[in-house]
N, C-alpha and C positions, 0 to 999 in steps of 0.2 A: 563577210562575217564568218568568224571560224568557227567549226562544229561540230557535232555528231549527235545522231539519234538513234546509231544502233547501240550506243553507251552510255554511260550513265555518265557525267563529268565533273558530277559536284557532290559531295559531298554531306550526309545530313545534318550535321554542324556548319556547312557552309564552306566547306574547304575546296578548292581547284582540285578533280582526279584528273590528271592527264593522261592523256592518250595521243599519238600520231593524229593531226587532225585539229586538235583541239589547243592549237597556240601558233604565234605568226614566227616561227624563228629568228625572222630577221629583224623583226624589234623587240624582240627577247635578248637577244646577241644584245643590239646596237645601247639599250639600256645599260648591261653587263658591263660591257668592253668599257664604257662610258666610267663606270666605278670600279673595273680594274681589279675585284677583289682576288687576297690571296685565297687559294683552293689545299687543303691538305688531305691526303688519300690517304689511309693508315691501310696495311695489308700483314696478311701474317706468312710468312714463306718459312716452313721449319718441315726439317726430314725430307722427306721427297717429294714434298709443294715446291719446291723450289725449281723444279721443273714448269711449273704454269708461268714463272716469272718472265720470259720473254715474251709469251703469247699475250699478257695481258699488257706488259708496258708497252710494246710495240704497236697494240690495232687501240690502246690510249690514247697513243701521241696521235694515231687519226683520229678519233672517234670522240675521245672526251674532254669537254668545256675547251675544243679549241678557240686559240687565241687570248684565253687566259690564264693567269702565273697558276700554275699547278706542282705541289711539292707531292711524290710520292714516297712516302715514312715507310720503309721496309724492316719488319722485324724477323728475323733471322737466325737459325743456328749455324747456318753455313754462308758466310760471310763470301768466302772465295767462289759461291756458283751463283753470285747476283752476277747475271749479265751487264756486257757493257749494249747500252742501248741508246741511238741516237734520241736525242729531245729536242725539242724545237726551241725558241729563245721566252726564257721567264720560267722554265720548267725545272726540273732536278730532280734527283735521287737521294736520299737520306737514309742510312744502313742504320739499324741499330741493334746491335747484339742483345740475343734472349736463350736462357736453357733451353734445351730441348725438354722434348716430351713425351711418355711413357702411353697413354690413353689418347685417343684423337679428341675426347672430352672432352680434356686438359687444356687440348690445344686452343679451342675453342673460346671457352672459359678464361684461357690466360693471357687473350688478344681484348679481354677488356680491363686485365690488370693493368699489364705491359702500357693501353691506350691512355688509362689515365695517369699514370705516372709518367708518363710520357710529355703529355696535353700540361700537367704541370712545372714541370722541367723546361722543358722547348715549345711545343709548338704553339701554347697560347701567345705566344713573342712573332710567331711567325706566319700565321693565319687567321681571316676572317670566318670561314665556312672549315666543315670536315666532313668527310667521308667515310665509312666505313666498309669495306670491302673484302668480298672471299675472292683469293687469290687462283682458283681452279676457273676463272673465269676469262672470257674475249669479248671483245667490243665489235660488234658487226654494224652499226650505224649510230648515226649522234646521237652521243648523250649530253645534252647541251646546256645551256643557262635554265632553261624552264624548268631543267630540277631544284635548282635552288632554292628555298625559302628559310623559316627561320627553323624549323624543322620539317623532313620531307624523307615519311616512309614508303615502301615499297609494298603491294598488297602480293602476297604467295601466288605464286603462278598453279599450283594444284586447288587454293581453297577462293581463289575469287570469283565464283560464279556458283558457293556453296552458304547454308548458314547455319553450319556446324563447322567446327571449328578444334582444332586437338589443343586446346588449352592447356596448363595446368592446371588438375581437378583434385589435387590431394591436398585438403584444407594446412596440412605440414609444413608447403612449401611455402617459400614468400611468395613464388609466381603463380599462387592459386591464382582463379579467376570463378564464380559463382557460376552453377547453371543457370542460364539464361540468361546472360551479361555476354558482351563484344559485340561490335559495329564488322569489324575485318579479320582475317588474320595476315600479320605482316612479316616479311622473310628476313631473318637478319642479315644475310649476305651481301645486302646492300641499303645503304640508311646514310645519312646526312642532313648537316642543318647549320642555322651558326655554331662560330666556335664554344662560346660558354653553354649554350643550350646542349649540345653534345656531350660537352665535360657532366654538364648534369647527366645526362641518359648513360655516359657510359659507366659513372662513380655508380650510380645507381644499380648496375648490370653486377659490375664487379661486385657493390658492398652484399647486393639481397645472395647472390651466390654465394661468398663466404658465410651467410648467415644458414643458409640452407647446406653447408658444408658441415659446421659445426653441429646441427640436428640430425646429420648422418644422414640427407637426402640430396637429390638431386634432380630440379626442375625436370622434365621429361623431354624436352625440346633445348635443354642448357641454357645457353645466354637468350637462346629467341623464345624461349616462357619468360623469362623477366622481361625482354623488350616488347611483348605485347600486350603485358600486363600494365605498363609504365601509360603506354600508348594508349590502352581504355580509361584511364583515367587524366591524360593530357595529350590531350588531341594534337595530332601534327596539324601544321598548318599546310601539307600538301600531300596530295596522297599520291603516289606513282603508279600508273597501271603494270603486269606484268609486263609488256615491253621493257622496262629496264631490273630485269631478270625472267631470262625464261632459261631455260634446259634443253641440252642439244639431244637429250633425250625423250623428246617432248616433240610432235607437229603442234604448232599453234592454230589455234581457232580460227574463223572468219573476221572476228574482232579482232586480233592483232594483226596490224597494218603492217609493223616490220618490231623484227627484232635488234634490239639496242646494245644489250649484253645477255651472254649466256653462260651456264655451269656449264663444263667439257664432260665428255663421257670419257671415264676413271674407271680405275678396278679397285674398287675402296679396299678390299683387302690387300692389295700392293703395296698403297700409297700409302695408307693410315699407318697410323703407329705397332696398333694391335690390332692388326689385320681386321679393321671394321669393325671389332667387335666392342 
């Protein structure tokens, strides 16, 4: 029987929280491989992100949903420093040119335009499941079929063992969220689900930011105040423990078993646009 009692694994809606422990891999795989599905990674590499792009596509091709078709969607201002990187067979790379950007805000923000214009054009033709992904990341052990569901968030590695939460609190925003409302809080860095259920989450991300654009505000958290506002009112059906994001600036608890994927330790004012600010 698989399990754990130092964690919690379910959910009060009744949803699977996964943890190291808490699933048999090998009939998780064996199910997967069995239905073959396409996987699409959406990532944003613009400015001098575009340096994370070999650390993450390289410890991918060990680490993530191997053995099934994985497309990874690179959007990009710098077309010429996507590395050439081996991919194993059923895999790929897909380039697709976007402006640059002014505010790392921007940046942020414009990985949910870019996604759904995207998702409509291409990749609903070419995917079951999506992904979404921060690109200053590496994969340190499987991250495997057990992420999968029809939607499957990632709870914050800083706020999951808290019940406070930095929501959006300024009734203005559309990512408000009421005092005393939230279940979690979830990290946008990392998020996936089926393909249309996505389209929805991410049309969503994009439309309520324009909305809070045009009122002359903006979420406090960017796209991850919209996405955890979305998420208290349509519950994912699987919740991710921080194992599949933790910070390499961060030692992990007694509760993390291993780590799956990590944010790198950066000089945001280097890398960002406008020097972090």
């Amino acid at each position: 029987m698989i399990g754990r009692t130092d964690v919690n694994s379910v959910t009060n809606w009744n949803a699977p929280l996964v943890w190291e422990g808490t699933f048999d891999p090998v009939v998780i795989d064996d199910i997967y491989r069995r239905m073959n599905p396409r996987v699409a990674v959406v990532v944003l590499a613009v400015g001098k992100y575009t340096r994370f792009l070999k650390g993450f596509l390289e410890s991918g091709e060990k680490y993530f949903l191997v053995g099934l078709r994985v497309t990874y969607y690179i959007f990009t201002d710098n077309e010429q420093d996507v590395p050439n990187v081996t991919l194993s067979e059923g895999r790929k790379i897909t380039i697709l040119p976007v402006p640059s950007a002014k505010r790392w805000q921007d940046v942020v923000l414009s990985k949910m335009k870019w996604a759904t214009v995207t998702i409509d054009k291409q990749i609903r033709n070419e995917a079951d499941y999506l992904f979404m992904m921060d690109i200053d990341s590496v994969f340190y052990n499987r991250f495997g079929a057990e992420s999968l569901s029809r939607m499957s968030a990632v709870l914050h590695r800083a706020f999951y063992k808290r019940d406070q939460f930095p929501y959006e609190r300024r009734p203005e925003s559309k990512a408000y969220i009421p005092a005393g409302e939230g279940d979690y809080y979830y990290t946008a860095a990392v998020w996936g689900g089926y393909l249309e259920d996505m389209y929805r989450l991410v049309k969503y991300c994009y439309e309520q930011s324009e909305e809070d654009a045009k009122n002359n505000i903006e979420a406090v958290w960017q796209e991850e105040s919209h996405l955890n506002k979305y998420f208290l009112y349509n519950k994912p059906a699987k919740v991710l423990s921080p194992e599949y994001l933790w910070s390499d600036y961060e030692t992990p608890g007694s509760d993390i078993k291993l780590i799956r994927i990590s944010q790198l330790v950066k000089d945001y004012a280097e890398v960002r646009p406008n020097g972090g600010q």
